[in-house]
DSSP file (Angstrom, degrees, kcal/mol; ACC not computed):
  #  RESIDUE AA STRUCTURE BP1 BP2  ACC     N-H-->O    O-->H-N    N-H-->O    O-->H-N    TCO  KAPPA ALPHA  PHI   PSI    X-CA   Y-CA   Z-CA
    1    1 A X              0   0    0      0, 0.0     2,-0.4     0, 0.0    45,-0.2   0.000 360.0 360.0 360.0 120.9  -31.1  120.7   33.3
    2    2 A X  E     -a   46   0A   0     43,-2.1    45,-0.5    37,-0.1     2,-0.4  -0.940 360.0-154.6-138.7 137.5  -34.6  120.3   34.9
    3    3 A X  E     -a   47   0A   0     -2,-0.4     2,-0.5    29,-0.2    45,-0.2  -0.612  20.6-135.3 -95.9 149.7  -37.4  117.2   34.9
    4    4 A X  E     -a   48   0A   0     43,-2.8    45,-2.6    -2,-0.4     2,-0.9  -0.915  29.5-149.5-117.4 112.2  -40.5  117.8   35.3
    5    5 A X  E     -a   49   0A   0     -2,-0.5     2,-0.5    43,-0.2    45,-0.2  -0.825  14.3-170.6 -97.3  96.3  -41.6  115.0   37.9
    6    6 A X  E     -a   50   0A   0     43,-2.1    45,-2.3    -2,-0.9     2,-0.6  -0.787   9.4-164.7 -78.2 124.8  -44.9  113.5   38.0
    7    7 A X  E     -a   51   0A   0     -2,-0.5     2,-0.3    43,-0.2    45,-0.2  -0.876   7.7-175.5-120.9 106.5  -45.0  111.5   41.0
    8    8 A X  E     -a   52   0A   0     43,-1.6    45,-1.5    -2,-0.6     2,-1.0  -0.924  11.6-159.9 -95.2 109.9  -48.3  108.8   41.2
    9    9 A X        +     0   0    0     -2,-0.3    45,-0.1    43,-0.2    43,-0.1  -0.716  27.1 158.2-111.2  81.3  -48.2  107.1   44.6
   10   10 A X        +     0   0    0     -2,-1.0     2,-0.5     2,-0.1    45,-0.2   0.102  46.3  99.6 -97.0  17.7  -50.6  103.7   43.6
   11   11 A X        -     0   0    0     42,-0.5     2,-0.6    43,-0.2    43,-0.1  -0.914  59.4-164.4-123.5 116.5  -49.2  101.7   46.4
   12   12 A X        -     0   0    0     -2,-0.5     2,-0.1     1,-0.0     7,-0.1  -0.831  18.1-127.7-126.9 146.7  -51.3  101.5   49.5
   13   13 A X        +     0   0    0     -2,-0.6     3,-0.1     1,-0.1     4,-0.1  -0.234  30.8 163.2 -63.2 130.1  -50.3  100.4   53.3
   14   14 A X  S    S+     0   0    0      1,-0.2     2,-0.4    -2,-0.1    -1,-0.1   0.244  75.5  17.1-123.3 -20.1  -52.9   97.4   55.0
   15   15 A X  S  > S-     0   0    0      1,-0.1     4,-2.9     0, 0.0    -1,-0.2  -0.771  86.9-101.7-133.2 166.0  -50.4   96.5   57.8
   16   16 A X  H  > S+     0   0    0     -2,-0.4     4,-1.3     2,-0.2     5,-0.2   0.996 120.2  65.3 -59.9 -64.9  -47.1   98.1   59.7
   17   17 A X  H >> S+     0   0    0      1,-0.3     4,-2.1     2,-0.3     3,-0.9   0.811 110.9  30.2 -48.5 -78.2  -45.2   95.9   57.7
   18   18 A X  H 3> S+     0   0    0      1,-0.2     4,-1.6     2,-0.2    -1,-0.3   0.951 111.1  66.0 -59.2 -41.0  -46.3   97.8   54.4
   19   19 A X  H 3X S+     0   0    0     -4,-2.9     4,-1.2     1,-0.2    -2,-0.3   0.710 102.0  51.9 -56.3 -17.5  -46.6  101.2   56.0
   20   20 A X  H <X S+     0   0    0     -4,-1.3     4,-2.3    -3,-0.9    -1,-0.2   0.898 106.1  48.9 -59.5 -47.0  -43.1  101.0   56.5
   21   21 A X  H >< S+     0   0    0     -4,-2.1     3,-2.3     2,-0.2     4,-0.4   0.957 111.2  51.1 -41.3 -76.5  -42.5  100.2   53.1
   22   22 A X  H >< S+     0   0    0     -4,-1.6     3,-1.1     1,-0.3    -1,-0.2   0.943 108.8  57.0  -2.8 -81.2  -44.9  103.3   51.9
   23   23 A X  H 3< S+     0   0    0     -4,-1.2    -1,-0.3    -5,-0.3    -2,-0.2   0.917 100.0  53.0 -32.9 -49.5  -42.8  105.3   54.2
   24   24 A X  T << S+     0   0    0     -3,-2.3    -1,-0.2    -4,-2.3    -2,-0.2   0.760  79.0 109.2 -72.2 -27.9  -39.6  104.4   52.5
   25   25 A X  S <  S-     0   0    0     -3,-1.1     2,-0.5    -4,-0.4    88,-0.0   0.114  79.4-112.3 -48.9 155.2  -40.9  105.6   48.9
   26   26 A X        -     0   0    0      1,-0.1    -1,-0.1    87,-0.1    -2,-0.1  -0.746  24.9-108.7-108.4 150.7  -38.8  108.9   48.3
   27   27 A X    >>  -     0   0    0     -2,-0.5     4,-2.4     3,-0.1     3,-1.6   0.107  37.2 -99.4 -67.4 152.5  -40.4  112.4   48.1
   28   28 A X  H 3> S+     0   0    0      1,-0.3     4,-3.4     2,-0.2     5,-0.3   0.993 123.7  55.8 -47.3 -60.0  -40.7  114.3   44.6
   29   29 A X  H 3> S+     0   0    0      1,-0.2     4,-0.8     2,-0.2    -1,-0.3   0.684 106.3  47.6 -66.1  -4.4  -37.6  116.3   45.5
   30   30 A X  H <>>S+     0   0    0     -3,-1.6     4,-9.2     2,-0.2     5,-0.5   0.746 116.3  42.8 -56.0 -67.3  -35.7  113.3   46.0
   31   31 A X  H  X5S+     0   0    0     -4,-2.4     4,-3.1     1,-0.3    -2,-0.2   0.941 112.4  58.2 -43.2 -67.3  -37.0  111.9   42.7
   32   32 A X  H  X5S+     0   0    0     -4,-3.4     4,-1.7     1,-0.3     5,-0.4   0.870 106.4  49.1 -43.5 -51.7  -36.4  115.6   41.1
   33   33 A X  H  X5S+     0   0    0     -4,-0.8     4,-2.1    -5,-0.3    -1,-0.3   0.944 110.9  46.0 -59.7 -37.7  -32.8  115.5   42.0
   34   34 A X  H  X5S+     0   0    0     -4,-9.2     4,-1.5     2,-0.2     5,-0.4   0.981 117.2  44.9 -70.6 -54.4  -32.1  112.1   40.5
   35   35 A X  H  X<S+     0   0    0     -4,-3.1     4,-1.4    -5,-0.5    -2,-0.2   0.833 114.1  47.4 -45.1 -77.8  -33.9  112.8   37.4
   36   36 A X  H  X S+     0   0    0     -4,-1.7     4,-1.6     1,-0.2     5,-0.4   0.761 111.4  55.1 -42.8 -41.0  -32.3  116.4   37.1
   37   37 A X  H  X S+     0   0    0     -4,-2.1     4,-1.7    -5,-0.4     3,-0.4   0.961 107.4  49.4 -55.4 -84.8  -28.9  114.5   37.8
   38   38 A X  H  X S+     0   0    0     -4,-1.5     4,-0.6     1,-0.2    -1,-0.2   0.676 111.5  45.8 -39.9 -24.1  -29.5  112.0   34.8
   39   39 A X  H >X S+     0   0    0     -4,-1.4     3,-3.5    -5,-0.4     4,-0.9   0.961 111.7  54.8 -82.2 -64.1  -30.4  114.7   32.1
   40   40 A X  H >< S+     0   0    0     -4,-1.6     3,-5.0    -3,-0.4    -2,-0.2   0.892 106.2  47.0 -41.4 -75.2  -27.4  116.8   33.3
   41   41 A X  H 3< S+     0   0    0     -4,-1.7    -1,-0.3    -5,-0.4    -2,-0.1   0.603 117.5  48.5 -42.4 -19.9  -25.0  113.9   32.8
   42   42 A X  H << S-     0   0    0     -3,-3.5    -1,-0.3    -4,-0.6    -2,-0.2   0.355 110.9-119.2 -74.4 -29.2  -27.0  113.5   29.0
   43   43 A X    <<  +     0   0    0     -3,-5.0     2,-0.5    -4,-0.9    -3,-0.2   0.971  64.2 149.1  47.3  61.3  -26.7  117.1   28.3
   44   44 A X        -     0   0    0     -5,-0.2    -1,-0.3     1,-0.1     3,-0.2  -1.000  40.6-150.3-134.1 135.7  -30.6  117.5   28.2
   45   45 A X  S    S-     0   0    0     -2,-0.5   -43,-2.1     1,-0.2     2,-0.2   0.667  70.4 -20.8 -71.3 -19.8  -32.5  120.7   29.2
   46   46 A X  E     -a    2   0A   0    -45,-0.2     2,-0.3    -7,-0.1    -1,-0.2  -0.554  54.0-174.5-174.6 132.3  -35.1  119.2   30.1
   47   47 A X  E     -a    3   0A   0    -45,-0.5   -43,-2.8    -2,-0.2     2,-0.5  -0.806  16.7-143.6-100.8 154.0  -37.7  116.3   30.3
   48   48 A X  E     +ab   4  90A   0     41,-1.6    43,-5.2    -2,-0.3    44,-1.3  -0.986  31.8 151.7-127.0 131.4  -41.0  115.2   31.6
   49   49 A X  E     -ab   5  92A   0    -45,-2.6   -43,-2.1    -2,-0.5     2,-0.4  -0.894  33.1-136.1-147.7 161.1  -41.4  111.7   32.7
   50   50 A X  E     -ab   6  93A   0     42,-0.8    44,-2.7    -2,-0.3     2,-0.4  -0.992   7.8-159.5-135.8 139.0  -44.0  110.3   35.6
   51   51 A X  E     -ab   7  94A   0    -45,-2.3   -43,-1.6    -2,-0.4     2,-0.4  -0.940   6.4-167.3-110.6 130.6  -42.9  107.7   38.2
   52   52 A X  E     -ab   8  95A   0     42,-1.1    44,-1.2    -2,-0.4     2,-0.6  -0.990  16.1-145.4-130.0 114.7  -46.2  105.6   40.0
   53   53 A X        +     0   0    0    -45,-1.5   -42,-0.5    -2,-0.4    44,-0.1  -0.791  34.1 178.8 -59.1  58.3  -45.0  103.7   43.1
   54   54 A X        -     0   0    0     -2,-0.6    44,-1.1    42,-0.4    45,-0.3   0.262  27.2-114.6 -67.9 173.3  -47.4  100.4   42.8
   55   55 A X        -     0   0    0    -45,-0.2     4,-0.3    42,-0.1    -1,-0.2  -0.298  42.0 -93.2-112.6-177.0  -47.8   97.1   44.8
   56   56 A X  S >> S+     0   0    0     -2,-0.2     4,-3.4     2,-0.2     3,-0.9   0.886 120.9  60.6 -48.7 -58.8  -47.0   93.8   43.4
   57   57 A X  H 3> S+     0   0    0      1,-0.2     4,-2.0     2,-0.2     5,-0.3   0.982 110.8  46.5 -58.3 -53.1  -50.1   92.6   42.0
   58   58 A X  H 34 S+     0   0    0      2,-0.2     4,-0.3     1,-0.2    -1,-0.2   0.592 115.7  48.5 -75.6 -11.0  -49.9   96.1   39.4
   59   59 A X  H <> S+     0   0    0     -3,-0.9     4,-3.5    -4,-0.3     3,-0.2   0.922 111.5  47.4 -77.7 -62.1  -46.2   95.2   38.7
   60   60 A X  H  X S+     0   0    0     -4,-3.4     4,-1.9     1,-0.3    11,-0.2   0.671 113.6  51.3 -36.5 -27.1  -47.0   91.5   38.0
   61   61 A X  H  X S+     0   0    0     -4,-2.0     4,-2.3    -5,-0.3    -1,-0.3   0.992 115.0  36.3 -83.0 -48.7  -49.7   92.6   35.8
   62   62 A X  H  >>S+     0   0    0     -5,-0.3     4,-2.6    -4,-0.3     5,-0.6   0.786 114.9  58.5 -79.2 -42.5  -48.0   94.9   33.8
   63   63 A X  H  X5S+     0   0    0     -4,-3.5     4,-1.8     2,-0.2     6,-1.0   0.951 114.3  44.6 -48.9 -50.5  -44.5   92.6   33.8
   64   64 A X  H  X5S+     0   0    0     -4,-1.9     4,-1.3    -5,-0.2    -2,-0.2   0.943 115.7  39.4 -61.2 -48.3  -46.7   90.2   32.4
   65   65 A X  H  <5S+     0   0    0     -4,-2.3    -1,-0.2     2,-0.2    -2,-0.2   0.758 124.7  31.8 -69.3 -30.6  -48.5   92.0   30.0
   66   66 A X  H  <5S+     0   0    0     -4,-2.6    -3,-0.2    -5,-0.2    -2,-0.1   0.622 141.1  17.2 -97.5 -25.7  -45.6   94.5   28.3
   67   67 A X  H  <<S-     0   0    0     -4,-1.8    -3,-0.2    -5,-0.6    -2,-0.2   0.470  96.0-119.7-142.7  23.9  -42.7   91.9   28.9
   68   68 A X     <  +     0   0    0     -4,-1.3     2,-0.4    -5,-0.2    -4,-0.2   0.821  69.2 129.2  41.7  52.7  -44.2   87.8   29.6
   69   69 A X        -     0   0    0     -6,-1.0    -2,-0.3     2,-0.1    -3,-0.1  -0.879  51.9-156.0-116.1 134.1  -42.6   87.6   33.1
   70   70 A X        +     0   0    0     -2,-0.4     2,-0.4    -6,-0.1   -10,-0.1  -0.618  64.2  76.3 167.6  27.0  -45.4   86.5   35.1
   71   71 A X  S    S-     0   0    0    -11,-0.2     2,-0.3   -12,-0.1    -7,-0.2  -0.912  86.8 -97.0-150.0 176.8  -43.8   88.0   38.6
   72   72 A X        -     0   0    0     -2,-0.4     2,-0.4    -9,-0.1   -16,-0.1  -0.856  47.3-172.3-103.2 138.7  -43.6   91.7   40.0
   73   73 A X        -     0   0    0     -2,-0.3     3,-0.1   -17,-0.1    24,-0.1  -0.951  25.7-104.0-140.5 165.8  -40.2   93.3   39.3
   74   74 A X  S    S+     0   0    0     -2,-0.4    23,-2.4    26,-0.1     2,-0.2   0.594  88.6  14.9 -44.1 -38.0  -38.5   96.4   40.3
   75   75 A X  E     -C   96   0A   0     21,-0.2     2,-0.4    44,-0.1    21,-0.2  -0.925  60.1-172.7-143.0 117.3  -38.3   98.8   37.8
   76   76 A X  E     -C   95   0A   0     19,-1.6    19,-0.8    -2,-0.2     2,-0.7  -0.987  13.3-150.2 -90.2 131.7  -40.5   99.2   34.1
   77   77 A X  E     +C   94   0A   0     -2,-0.4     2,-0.9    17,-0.2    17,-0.2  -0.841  18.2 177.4 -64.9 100.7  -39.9  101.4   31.6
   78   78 A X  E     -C   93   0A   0     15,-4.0    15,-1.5    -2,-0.7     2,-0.1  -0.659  17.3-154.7-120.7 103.1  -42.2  102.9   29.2
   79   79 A X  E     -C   92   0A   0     -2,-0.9     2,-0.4    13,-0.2    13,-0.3  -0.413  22.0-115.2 -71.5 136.2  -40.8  105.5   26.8
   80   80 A X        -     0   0    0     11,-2.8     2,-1.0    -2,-0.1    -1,-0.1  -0.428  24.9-160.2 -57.8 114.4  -42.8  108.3   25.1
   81   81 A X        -     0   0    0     -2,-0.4    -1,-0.1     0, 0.0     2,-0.1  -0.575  17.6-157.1 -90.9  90.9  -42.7  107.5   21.3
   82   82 A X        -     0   0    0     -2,-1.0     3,-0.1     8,-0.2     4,-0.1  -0.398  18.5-102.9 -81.8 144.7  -43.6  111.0   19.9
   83   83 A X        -     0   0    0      1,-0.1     3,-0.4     2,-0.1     2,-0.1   0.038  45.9 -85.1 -54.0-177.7  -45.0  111.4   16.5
   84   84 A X  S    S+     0   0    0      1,-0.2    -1,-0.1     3,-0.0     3,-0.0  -0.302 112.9  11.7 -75.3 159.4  -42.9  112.6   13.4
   85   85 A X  S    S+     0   0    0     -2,-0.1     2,-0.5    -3,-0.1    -1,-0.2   0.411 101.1 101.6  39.2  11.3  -42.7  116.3   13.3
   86   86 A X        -     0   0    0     -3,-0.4     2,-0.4    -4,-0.1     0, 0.0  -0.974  60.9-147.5-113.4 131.2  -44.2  117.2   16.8
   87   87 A X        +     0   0    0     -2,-0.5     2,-0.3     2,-0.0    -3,-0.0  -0.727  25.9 165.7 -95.8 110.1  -41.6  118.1   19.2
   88   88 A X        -     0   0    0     -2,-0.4    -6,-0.1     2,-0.1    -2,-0.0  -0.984  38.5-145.1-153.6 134.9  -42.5  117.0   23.1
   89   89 A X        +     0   0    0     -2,-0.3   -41,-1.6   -42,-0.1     2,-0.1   0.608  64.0 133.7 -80.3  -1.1  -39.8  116.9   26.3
   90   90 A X  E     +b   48   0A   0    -43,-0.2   -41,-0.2     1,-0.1    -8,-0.2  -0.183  26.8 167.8 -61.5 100.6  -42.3  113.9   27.1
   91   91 A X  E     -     0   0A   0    -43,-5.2   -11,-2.8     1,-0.3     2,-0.3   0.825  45.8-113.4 -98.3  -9.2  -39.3  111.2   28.0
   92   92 A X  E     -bC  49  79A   0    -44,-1.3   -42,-0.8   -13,-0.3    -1,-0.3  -0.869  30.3 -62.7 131.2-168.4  -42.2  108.3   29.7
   93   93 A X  E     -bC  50  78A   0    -15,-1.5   -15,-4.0    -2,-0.3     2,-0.3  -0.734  28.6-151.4-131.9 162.1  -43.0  107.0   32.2
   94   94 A X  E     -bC  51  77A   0    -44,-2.7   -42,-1.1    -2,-0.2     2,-0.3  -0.979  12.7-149.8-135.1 148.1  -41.4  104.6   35.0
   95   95 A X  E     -bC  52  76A   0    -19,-0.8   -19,-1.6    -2,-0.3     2,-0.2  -0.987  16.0-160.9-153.1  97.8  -43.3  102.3   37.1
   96   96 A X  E     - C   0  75A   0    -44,-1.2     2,-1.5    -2,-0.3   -42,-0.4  -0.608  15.2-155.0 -77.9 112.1  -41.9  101.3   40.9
   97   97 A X    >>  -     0   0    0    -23,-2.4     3,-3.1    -2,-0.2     4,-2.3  -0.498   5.8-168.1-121.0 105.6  -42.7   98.7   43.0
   98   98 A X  H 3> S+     0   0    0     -2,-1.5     4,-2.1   -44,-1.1     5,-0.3   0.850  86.8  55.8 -49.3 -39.5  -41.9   99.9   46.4
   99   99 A X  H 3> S+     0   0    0    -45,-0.3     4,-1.3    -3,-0.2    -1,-0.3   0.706 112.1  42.0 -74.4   9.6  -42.2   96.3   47.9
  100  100 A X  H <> S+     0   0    0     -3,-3.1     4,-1.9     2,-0.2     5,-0.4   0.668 114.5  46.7 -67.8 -44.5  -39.5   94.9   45.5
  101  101 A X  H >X>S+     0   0    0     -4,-2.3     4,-2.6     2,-0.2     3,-0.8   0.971 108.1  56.4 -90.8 -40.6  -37.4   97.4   45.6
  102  102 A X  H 3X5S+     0   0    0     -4,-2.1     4,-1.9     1,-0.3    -2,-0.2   0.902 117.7  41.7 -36.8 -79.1  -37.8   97.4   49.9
  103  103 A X  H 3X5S+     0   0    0     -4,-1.3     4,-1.0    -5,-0.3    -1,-0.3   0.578 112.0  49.0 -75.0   2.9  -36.6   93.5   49.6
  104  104 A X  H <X5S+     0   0    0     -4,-1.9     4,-0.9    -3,-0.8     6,-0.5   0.730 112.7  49.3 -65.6 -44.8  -34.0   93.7   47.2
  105  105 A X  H  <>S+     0   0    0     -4,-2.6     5,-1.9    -5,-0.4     4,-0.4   0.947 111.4  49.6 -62.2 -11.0  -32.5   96.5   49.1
  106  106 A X  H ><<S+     0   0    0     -4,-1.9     3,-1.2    -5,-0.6    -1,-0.3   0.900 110.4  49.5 -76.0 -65.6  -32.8   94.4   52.1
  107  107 A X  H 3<5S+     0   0    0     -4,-1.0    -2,-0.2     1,-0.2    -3,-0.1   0.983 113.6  53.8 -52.1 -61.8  -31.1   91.3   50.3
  108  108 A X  T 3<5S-     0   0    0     -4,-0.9    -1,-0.2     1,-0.1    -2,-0.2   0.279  98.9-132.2  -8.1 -32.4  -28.5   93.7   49.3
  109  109 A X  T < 5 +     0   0    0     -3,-1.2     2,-0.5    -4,-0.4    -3,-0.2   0.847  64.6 124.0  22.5  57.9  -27.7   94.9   52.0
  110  110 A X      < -     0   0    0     -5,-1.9    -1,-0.2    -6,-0.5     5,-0.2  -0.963  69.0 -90.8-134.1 147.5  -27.9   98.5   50.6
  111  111 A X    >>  -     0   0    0     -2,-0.5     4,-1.9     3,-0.1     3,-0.6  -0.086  35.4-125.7 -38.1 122.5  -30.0  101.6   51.9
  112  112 A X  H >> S+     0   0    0      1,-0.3     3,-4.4     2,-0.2     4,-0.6   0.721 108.8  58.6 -31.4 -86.2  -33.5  101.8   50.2
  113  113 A X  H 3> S+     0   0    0      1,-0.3     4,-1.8   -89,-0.2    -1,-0.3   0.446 104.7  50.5 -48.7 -38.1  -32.9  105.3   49.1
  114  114 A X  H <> S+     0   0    0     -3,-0.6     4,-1.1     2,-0.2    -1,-0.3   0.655 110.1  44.1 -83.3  -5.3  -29.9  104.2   47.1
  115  115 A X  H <X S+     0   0    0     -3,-4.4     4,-3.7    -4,-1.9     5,-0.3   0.840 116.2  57.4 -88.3 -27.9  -31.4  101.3   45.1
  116  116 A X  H  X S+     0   0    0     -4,-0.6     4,-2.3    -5,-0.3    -2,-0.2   0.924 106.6  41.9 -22.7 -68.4  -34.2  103.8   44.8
  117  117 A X  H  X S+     0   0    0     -4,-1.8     4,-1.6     1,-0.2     5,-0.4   0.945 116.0  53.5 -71.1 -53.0  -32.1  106.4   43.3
  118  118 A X  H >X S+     0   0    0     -4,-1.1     4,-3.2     2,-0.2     3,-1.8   0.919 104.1  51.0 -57.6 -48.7  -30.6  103.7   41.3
  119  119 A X  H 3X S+     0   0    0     -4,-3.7     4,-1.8     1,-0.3     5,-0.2   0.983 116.7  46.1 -27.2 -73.6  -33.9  102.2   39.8
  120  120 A X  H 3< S+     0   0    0     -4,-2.3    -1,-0.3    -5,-0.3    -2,-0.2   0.650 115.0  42.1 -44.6 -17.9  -34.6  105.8   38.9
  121  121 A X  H XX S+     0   0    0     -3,-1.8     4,-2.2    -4,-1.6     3,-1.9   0.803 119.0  50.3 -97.9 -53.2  -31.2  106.3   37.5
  122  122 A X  H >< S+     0   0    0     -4,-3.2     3,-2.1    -5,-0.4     4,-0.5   0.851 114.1  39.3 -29.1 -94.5  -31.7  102.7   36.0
  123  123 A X  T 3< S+     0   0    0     -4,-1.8     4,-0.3     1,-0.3    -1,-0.3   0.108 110.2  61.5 -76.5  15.5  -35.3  103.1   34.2
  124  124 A X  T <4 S+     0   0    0     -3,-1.9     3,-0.5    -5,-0.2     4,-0.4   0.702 100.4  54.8 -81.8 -35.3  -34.5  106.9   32.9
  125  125 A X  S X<>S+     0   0    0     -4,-2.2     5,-2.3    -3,-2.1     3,-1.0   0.824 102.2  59.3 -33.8 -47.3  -31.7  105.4   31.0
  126  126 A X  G > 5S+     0   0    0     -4,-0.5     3,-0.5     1,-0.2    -1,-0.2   0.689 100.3  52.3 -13.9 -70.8  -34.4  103.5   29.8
  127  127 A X  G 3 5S+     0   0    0     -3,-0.5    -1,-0.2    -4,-0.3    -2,-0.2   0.445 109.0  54.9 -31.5 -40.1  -36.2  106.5   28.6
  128  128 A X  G < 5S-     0   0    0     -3,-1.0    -1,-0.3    -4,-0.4    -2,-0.2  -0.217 119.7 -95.8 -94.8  37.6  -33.6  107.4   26.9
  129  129 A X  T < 5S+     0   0    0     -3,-0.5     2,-0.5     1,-0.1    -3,-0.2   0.129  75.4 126.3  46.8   6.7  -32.6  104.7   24.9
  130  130 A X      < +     0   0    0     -5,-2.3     2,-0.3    -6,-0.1    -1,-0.1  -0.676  33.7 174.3 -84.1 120.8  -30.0  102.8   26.7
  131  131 A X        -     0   0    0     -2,-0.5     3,-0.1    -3,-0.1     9,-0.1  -0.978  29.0-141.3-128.9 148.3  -30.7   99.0   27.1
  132  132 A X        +     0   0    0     -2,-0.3     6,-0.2     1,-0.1    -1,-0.1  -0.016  63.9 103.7 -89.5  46.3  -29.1   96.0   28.3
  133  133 A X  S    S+     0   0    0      4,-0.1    -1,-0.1     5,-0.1     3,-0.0   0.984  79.0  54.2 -79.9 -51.7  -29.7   93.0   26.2
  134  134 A X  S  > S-     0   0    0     -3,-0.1     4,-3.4     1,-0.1     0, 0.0  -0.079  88.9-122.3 -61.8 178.5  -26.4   92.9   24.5
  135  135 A X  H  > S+     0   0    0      2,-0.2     4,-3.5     1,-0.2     5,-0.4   0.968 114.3  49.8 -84.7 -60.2  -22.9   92.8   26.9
  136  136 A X  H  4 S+     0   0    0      1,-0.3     4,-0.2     2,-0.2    -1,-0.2   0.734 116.3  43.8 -59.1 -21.3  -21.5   96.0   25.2
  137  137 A X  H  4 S+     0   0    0      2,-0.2    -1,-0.3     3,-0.1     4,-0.2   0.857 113.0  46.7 -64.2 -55.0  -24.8   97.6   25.8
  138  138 A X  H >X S+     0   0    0     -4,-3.4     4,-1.7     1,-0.2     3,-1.1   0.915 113.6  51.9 -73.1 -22.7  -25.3   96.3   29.4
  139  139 A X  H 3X S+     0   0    0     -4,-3.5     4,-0.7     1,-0.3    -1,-0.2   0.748 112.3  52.5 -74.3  -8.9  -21.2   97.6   30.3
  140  140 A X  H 34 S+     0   0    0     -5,-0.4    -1,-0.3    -4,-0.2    -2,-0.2   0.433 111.3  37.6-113.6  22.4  -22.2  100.7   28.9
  141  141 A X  H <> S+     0   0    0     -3,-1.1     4,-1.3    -4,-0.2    -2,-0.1   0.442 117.6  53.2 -94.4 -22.0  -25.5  101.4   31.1
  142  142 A X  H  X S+     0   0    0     -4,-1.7     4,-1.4    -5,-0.2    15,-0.2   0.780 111.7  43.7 -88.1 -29.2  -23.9  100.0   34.0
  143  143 A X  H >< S+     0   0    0     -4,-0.7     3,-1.1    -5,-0.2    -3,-0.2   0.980 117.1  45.8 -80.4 -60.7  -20.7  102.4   33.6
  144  144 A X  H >4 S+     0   0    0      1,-0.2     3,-1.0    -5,-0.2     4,-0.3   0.840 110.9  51.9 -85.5 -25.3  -22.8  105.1   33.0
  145  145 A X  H 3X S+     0   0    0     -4,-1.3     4,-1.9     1,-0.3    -1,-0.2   0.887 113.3  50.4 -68.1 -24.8  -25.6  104.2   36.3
  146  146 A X  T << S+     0   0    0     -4,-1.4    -1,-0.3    -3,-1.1    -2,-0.2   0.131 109.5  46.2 -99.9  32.8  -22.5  104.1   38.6
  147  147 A X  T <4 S+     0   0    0     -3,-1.0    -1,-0.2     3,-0.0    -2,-0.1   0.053 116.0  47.2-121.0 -13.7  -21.0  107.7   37.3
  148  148 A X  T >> S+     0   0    0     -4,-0.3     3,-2.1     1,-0.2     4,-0.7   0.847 117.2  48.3 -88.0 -52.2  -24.7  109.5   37.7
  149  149 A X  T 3<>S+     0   0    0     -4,-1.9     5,-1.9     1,-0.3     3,-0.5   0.653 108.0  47.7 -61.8 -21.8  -24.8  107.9   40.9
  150  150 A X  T 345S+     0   0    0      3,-0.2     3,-0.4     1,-0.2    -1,-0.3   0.406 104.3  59.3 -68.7   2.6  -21.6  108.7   42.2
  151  151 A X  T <45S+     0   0    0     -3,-2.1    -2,-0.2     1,-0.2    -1,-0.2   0.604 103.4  57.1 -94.6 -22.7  -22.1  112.0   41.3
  152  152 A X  T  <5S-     0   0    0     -4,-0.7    -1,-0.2    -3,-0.5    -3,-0.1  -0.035 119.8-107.1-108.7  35.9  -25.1  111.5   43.7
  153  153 A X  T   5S+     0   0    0     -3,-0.4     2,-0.4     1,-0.1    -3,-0.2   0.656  82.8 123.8  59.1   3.1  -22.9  110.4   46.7
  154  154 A X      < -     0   0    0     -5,-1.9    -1,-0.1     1,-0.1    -2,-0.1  -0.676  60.6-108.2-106.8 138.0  -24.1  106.8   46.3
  155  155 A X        -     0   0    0     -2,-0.4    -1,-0.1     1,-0.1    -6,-0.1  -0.251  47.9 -78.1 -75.7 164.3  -21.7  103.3   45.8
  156  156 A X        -     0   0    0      1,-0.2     3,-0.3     2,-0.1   -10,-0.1  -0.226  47.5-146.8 -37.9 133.6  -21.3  101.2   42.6
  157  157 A X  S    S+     0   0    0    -15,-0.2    -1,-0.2     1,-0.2    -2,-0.1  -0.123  89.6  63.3-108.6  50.8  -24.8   99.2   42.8
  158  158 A X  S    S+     0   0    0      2,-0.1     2,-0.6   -16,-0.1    -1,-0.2   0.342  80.0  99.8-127.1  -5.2  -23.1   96.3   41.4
  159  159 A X  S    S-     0   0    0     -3,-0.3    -4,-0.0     1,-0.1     0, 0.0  -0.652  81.3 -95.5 -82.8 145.1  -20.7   95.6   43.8
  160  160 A X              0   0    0     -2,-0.6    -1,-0.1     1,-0.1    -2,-0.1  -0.122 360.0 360.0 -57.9 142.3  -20.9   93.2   46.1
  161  161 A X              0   0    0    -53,-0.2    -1,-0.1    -4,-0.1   -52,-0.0   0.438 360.0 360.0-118.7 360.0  -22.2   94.1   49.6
C-alpha cells in the first residue's frame, strides 16, 4: 500500500512562539507513514492526496466558506470527485492548521505528533468516504481512527487524558 504525499507548507513563523509551532509540523515521511498505514488498513494500493499546513486566518476562511463556521479548525477535507469513466488514485486533499492542532494538543494533554497523526488518520477517512454526522457513522470512524492508530503505536484519541 503506498500514498503518494504532497506536502504544501502555507504556514509561516513571525515570532518564537509560532516557529515553534512550524517546527512541530511533521516531515513527509511521517505524513507518508500515516497515509500508507490508512490505505493498508482499507486494502488500497495506492492513493494520492496533498496535505497544506496553513495558519488560522486560511483555515477560517476556508471553514467558512466550504462549511459556515466562521472560526479556524483543525482538520478539512476535500475529496477528489473523479469524472465517470476516468480512473485516478486522486483521493483529495486535506488542509492542516498547525496552530489548532498545537493548542488542542496542548489542551489535551497529548503529544503534537499524535493528534497529528490522528488528524491525518481523521481527514483521510474523510477521503474516503467515512463521515460522522450520524452516531452509527461517527462509532464507526472512531473505531476504525483508534485501530489505524494503534497500529501506529499511538493511544485511543478519545480518551480522556
Amino acid at each position: 500500500m503506498t500514498a503518494l504525499v504532497d506536502v504544501q507548507l502555507a504556514y509561516e513563523a513571525s515570532n518564537e512562539t509560532e516557529q515553534a509551532i512550524a517546527d512541530a509540523i511533521p516531515s513527509a515521511e511521517q505524513l507518508q507513514i500515516w497515509a500508507d498505514c490508512v490505505l493498508s488498513t482499507q486494502h488500497i494500493d495506492e492513493g494520492e492526496l496533498t496535505v497544506r499546513f496553513v495558519g488560522e486566518a486560511e483555515s477560517q476562511e476556508l471553514n467558512h466558506q466550504y462549511r459556515d463556521r466562521n472560526k479556524p479548525t483543525n482538520v478539512l477535507s476535500f475529496p477528489f470527485e473523479c469524472p465517470p469513466g476516468i480512473e485516478l488514485n486522486l483521493l483529495g486533499d486535506l488542509v492542516i492548521c498547525a496552530p489548532v492542532i498545537a493548542r488542542e494538543a496542548l489542551e489535551q494533554s497529548k503529544p503534537t505528533p499524535h493528534h497529528y497523526a490522528h488528524m491525518v488518520v481523521h481527514g483521510m477517512l474523510h477521503l474516503l468516504g467515512f463521515d460522522h454526522i450520524e452516531q452509527d457513522e461517527a462509532e464507526e470512524m472512531e473505531a476504525l481512527e483508534i485501530q489505524i492508530l494503534s497500529q501506529l503505536d499511538i493511544d485511543d484519541p478519545y480518551q480522556e487524558h
